[in-house]
Structure formats: C-alpha cells, structure tokens
MIRO-149251 format. One record per residue: residue in one letter; x, y, z of N, C-alpha, C in turn. Coordinates in nm, 4 decimals, decimal comma, padded with zeros to 6 digits. Layout:
BEGIN
PT; a; X; Y; Z; X; Y; Z; X; Y; Z
...
This chain:
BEGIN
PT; x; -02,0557; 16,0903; 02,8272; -02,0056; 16,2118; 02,8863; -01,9999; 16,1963; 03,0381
PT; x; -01,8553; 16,2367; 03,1082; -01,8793; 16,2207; 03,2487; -01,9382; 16,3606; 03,3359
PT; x; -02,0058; 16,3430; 03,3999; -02,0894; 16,4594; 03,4431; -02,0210; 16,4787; 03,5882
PT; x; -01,9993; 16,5808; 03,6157; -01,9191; 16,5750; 03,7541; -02,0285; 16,5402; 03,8593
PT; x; -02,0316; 16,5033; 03,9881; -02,1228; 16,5151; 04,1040; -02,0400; 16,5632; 04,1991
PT; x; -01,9522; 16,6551; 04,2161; -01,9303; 16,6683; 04,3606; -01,8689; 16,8470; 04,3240
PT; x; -01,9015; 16,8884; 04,4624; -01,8703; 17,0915; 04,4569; -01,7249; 17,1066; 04,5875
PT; x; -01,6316; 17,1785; 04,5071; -01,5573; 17,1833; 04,5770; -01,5623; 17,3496; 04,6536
PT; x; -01,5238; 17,2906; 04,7999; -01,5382; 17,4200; 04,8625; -01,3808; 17,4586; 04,9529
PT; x; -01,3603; 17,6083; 04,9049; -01,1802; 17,6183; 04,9325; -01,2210; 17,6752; 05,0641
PT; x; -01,0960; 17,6601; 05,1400; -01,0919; 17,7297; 05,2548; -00,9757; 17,8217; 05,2931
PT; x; -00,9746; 17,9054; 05,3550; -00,8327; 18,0113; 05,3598; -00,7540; 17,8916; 05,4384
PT; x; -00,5848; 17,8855; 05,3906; -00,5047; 17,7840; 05,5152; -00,4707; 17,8329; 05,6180
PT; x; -00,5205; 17,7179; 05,6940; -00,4710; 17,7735; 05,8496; -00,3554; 17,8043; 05,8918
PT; x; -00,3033; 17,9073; 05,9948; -00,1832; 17,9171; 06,0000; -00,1932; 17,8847; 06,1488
PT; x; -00,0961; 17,7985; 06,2027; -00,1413; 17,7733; 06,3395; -00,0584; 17,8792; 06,4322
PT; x; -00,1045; 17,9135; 06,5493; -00,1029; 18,0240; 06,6329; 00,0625; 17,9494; 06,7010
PT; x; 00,1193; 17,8794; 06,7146; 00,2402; 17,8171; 06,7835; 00,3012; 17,6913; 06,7021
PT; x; 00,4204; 17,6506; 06,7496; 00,4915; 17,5697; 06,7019; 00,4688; 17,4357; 06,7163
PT; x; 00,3685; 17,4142; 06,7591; 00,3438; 17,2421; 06,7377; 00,4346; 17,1802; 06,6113
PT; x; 00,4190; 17,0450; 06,6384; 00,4566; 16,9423; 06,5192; 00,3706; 16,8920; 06,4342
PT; x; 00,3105; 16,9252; 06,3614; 00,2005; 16,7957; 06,2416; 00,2615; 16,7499; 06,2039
PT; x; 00,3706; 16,7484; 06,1352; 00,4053; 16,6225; 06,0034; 00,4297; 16,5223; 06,0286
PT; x; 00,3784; 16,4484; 05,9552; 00,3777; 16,2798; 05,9022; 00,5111; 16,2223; 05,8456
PT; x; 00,5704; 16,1361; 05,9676; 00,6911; 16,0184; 05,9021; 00,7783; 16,1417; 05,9113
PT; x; 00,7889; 16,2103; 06,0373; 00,9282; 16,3179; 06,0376; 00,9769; 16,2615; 06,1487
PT; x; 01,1251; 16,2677; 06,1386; 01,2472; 16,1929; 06,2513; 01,3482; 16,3155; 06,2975
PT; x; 01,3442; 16,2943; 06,4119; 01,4689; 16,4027; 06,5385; 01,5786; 16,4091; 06,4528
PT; x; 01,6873; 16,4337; 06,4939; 01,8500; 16,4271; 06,4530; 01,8659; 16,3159; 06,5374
PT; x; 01,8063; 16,2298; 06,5998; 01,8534; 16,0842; 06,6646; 01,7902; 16,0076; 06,5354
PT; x; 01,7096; 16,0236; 06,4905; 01,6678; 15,9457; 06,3806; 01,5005; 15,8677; 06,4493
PT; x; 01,4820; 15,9293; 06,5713; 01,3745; 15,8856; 06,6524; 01,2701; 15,9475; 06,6050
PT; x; 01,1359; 15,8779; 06,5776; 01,0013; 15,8960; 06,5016; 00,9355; 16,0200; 06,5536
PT; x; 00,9114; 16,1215; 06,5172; 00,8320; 16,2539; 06,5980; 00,7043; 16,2238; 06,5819
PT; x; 00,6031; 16,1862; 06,6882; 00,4630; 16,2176; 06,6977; 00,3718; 16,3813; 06,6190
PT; x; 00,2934; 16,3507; 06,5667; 00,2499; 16,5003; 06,5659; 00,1446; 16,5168; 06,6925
PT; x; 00,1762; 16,6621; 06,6895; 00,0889; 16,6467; 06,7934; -00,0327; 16,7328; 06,7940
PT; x; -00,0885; 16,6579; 06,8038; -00,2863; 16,6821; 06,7537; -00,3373; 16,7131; 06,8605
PT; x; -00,2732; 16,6792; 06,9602; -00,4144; 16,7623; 07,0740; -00,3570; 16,8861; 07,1059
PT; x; -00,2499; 16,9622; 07,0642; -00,1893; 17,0610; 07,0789; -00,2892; 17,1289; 07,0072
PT; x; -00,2907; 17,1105; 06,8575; -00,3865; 17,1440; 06,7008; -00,4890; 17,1516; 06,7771
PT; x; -00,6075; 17,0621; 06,8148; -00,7149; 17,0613; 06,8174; -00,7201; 17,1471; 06,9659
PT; x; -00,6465; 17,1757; 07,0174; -00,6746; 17,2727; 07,1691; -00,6569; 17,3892; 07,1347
PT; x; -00,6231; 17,4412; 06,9861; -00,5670; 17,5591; 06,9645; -00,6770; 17,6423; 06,9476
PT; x; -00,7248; 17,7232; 06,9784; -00,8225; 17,8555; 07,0027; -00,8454; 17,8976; 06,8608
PT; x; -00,7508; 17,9365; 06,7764; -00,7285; 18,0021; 06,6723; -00,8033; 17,8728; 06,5595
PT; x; -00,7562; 17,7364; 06,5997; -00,7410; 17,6325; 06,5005; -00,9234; 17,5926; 06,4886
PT; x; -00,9927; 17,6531; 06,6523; -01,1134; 17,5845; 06,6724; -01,1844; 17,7050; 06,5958
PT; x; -01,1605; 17,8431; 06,5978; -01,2270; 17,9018; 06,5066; -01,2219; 17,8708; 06,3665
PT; x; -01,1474; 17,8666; 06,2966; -01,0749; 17,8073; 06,1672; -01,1994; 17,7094; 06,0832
PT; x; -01,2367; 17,5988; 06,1918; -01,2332; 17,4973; 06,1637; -01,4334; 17,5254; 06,1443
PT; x; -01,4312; 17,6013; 06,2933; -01,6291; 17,5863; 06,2268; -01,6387; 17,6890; 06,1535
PT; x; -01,5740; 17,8068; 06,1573; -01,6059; 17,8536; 06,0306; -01,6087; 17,7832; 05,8510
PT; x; -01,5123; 17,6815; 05,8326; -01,4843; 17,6346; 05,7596; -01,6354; 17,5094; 05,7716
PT; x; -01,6376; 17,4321; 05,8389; -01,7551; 17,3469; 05,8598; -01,8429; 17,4242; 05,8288
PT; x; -01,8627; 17,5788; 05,8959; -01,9691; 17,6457; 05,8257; -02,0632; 17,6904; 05,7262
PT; x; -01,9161; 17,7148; 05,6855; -01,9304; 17,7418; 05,4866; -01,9803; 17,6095; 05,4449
PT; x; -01,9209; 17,5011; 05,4475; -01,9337; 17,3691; 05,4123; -02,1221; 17,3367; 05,4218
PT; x; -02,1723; 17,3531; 05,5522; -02,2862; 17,3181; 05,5401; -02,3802; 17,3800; 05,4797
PT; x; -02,3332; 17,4942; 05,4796; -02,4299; 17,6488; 05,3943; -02,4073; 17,5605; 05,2244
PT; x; -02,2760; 17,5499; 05,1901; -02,3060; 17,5098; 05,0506; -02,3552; 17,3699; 04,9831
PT; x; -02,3343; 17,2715; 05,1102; -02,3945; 17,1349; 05,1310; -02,5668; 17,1555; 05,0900
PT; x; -02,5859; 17,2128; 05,1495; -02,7325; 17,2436; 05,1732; -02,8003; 17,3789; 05,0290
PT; x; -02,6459; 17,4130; 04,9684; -02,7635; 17,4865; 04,8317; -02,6740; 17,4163; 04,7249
PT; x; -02,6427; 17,2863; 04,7583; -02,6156; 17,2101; 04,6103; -02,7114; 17,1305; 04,5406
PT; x; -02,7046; 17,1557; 04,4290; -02,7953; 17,1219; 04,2839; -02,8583; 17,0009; 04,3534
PT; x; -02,9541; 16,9337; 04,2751; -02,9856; 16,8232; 04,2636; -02,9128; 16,6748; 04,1904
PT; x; -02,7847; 16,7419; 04,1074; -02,7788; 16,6571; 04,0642; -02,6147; 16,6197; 04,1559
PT; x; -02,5517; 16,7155; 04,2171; -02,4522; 16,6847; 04,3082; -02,5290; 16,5695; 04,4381
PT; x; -02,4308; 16,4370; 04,4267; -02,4829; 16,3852; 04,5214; -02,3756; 16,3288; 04,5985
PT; x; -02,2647; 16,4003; 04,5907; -02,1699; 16,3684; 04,6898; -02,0622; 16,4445; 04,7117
PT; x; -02,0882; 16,5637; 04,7399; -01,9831; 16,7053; 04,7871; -01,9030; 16,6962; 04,8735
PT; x; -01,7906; 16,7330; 04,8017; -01,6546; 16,6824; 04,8678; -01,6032; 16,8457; 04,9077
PT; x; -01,5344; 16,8112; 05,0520; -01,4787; 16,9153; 05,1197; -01,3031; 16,9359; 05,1058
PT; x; -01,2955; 17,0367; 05,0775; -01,1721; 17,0672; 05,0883; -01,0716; 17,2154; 05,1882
C-alpha cells in the first residue's frame, strides 16, 4: 500500500498589482525573446504581502504535520 507523506497547502492566486511580464519562452511581434521580469514581481508591495502570508500558513502547517509526513510539499 502506498502511504502518502507529503500535505498539500493551497494558496489564494496572486493577482499582481501592474502589468509586468512573467511568462516563460514568450516573443515580441519581432519574434525577439521577452525577459520576465522578476524584480518588477518581487518589488511589488502587494506580491511581498502575498507571499509571507502564504510562507506563513506554510510554516504554521509545516510545524502541525503528523509524524508520519516527512516531506511537505508547498503549493
């Protein structure tokens, strides 16, 4: 029998406060590679609350998982 070990924990999705770029392997109308841009994301006010709240939850439930979970995966 496979016994699960890991607790999944959901988080509300972020909606980011402005138009930055994230996506991965997206091209202009020149056909030129678009960077995402992450320090836009990670400077975002909205994105930094988001994120420890979410880390938050994470460690609160890190810390009341079973004994037999030994590798809790975040989502």
């Amino acid at each position: 029998m496979n016994v699960p070990r890991s607790v999944y924990i959901q988080s509300e999705q972020f909606v980011p406060s402005s138009g930055y770029h994230l996506a991965l392997r997206a091209y202009d109308a020149n056909g030129d590679y678009m960077y995402p841009d992450w320090n836009s994301l990670l400077n975002d006010p909205d994105y930094t609350i988001w994120n420890d709240e979410r880390m938050d939850a994470y460690n609160i439930e890190s810390s009341n998982a079973p004994a037999w979970c030994t590798d809790p995966q975040f989502g």
